[in-house]
N, C-alpha and C positions, 0 to 999 in steps of 0.2 A: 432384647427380651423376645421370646420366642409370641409368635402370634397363633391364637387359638377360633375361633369360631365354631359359635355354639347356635346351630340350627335349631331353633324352636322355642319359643315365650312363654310357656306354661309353667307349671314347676318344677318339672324338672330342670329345665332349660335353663330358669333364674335362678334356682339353688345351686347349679353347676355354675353359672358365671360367678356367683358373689364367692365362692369357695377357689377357681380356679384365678381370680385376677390376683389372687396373693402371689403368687408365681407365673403369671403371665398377662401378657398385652391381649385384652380379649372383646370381641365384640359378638354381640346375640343378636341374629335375625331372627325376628317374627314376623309373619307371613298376614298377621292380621292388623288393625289398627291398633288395637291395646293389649297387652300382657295377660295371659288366663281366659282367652276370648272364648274358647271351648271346655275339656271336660272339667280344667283345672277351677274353672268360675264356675259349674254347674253341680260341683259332688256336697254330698251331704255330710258332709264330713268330720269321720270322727276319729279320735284314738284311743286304739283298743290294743293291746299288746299282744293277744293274743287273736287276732285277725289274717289269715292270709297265711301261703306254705310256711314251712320251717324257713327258710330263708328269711319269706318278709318278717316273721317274729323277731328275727335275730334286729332285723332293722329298725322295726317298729321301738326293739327295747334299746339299741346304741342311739335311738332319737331323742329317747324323753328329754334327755336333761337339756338338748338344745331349745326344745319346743317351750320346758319351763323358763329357762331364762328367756327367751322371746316375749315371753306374756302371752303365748297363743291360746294357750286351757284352759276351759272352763269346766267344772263339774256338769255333769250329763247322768251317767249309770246306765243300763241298759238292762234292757229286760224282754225274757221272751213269754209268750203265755200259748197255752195247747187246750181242748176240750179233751174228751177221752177217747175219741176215734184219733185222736194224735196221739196218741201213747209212745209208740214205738219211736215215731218221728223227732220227738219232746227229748227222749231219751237220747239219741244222736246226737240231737243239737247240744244238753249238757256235755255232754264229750267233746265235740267238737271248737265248741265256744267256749271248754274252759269253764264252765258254771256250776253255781249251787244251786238247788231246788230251794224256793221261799214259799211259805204260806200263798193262798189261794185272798187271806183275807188283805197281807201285806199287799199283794199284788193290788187289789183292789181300790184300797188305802193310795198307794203311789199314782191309781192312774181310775180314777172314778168312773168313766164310760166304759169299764169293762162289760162284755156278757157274761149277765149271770152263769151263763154254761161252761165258762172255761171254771177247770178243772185243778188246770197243772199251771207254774209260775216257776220261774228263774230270774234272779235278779242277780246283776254285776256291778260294784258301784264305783269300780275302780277305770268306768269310760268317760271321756272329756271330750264335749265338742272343740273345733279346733276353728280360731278366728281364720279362714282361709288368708282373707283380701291383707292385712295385718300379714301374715306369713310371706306372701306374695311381694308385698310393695317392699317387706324388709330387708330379702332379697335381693332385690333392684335397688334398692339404696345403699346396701352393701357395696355391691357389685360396681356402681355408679361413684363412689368415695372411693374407692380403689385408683378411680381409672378407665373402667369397663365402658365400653358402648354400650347404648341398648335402644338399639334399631327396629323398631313397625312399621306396616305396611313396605315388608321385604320378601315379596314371595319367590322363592331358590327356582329358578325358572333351569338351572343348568350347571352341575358340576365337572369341573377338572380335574386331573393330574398329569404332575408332571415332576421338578423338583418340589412344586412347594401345590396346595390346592387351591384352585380355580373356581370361586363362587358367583355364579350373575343370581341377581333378580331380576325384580321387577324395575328397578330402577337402576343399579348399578351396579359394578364388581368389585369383589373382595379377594384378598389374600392370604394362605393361613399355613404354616405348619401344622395346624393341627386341627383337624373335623370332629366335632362331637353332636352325635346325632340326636336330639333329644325330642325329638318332632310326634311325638303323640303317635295318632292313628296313623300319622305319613310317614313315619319312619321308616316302613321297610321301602317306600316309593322313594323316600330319599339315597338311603343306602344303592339302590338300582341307579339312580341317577349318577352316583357316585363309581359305578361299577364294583361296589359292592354286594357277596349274597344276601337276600334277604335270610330275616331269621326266624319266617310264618307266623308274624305277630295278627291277631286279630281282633277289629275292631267289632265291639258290642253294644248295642244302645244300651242304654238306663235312664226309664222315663221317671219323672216327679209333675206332681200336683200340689200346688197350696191351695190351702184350706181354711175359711174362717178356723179361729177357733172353738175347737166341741162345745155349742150347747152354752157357748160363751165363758166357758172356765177360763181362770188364769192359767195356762199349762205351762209355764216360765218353769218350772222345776219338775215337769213329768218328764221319766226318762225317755230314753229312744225305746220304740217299740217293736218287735218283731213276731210276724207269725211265724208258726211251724216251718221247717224247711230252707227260712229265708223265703218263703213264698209272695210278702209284701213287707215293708217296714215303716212305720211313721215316727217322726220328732218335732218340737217344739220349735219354731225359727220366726224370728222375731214379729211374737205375739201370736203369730197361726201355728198352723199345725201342717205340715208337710205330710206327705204322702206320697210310697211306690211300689210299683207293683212288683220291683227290684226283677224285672225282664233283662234279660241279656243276649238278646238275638244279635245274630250278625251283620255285621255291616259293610259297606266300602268307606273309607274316610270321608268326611263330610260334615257341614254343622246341623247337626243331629234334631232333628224334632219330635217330639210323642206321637207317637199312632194313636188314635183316638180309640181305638175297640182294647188296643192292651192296656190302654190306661185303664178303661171301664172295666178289664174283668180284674184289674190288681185291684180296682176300689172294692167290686164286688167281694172279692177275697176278705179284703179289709174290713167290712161292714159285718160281716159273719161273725167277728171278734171283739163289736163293739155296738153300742146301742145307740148313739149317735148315729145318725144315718145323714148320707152325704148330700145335701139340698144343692150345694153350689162350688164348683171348682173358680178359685180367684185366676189362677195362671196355669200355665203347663209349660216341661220344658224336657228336654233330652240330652244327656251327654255319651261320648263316646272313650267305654274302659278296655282298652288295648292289653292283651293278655297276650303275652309268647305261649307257645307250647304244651309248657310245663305247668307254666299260668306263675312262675316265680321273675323277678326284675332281672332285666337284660344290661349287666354296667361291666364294662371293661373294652380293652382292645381288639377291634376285630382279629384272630387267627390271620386272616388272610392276608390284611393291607393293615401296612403302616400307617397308621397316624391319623384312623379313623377309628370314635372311640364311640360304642353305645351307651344311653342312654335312658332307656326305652322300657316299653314292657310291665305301665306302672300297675296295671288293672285298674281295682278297685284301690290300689294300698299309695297309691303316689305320693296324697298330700303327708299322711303321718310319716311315712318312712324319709322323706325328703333329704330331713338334717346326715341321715346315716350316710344315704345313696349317694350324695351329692360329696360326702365325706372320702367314701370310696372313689369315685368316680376320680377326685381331684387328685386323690393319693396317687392311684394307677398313671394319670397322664402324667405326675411330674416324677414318677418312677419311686415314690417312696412304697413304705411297705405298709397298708392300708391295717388302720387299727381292729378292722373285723377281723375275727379268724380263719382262717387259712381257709378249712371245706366251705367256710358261708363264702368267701370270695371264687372258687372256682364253681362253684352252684351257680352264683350268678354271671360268671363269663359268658361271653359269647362263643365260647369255644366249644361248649357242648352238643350245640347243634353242628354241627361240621362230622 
């Protein structure tokens, strides 16, 4: 049986091993102690079908039906709300997000610390939070009943080729017919190590705040909230209320922390939309969403070099698209003909940057 090694323990990482050990001998390095140790444990996460390019749509919708048999969904909805100086903005965001315009009163109704001043309301009610940690372990339990390894604290200290590829860490070396890079923010650092070209993937903070809950409401059933623009967003997470300032600045790879000034002015943002005012932040935290280029998912075979497949590129869309990506992914390495359609799998190739 052909040997695979999948660099990287996040979600993509684990949804390509428990997909690829049906037709191969495989084992995952992660570079940290535990699986999801970065952006994959830090995202807020939800699924929204219509979320992300055309491509991630495509994924987002060949995912659900894996996501419902998992048991990962829960009911959420989402909802955006604007004053009148957002007019213009509000109207976008319908477009963009795929929405209907709902009552100002509905709005209200669903989410009781509204400011009086908003004007304008959109509600969706077809968004589901998505049990990440449950998606995660299910993975690696897959992957692990197969057969699969799955190896932490394994940091890729140094790749080879030659006939077959040459993996050291931190501890010790591996063997693989087949390299799949699934490494998050390190991935193009990986690919380099590998002597492969990078594919200008780049990594971006995304800070969060928990929050008592507002004013002490049960908010178990308020949807996710968003301002104008995607300017900040808050939801419901087990019993508080999260918050962010949904920032996306640049980063080098790293385990990501909140800047304290961008946190304060996404709260600031936030408070403007609501009449609850923020007395106490419980936590703070950052992750990092790795976008290619194009800002759409990087899965197939490098152009260049055999036998090294991408991974990567998940942004913001990783954990919902998972089921698809990792479907794809598995298809391409064992050469069948991936159940996406033809233009969504060469959109996501790696071949387009070359």
């Amino acid at each position: 049986m052909r040997r695979v090694l999948v660099i990287g323990g996040g979600m993509a990482g684990a949804s390509a091993a428990a997909k690829l050990a049906h037709d191969f001998d495989v084992t995952l390095l992660e570079a940290e102690p535990a699986l999801g140790y970065h952006a994959s444990g830090r995202s807020a996460a939800m699924f929204d079908e219509h979320y992300g390019t055309a491509t991630t749509c495509a994924l987002n919708r060949a995912s659900r039906a894996e996501h419902e048999a998992r048991g990962v969904l829960s009911p959420r909805g989402l909802m955006i709300v604007a004053k009148d100086s957002d007019a213009a903005q509000f109207e976008a965001d319908l477009i963009s997000m795929g929405m209907e315009e709902c009552s100002v009163a509905e709005a209200f109704a669903r989410v009781p610390i509204l400011n009086p001043d908003i004007t304008r309301a959109a509600f969706f009610e077809d968004a589901h939070d998505i049990d990440t940690d449950k998606l995660l372990q299910g993975y690696a339990r897959d992957a692990k009943a197969q057969g699969a390894q799955i190896l932490t604290s394994r940091k890729v200290t140094g790749i080879g080729k030659s006939a077959i590829w040459t993996v050291t860490t931190s501890s010790d070396t591996f063997e693989a017919d087949i390299l799949v890079n699934a490494a998050g923010a390190w991935a193009d650092q990986i690919a380099a190590m590998a002597g492969v070209s990078p594919v200008g993937l780049q990594p971006n903070r995304r800070s969060m705040a928990r929050l008592p809950a507002p004013d002490g409401c049960d908010v178990s059933r308020w949807p996710m909230l968003f301002g104008p623009g995607e300017t900040w967003y808050a939801k419901p997470d087990a019993g508080g209320w999260i918050v962010s300032p949904a920032d996306e600045d640049p980063s080098e790879p790293m385990d990501a922390w909140a800047d304290d000034m961008v946190l304060a002015e996404g709260l600031d943002r936030y408070q403007q939309y609501v009449t609850s005012p923020v007395t106490r932040v419980e936590t703070s935290w950052a992750g990092l969403r790795t976008f290619s280029p194009d800002r759409s998912l990087v899965i197939g075979q490098d152009p260049d070099t055999d036998g090294f497949f991408w991974c990567a590129g998940q942004g913001g869309y990783g954990i919902q698209s998972s089921p698809a990506a990792s479907d794809c992914l598995a298809d391409l390495v064992a050469g069948r003909k991936p159940k996406l359609d033809e233009n969504t799998v060469q959109a996501l190739s790696p071949s387009r940057f070359r």
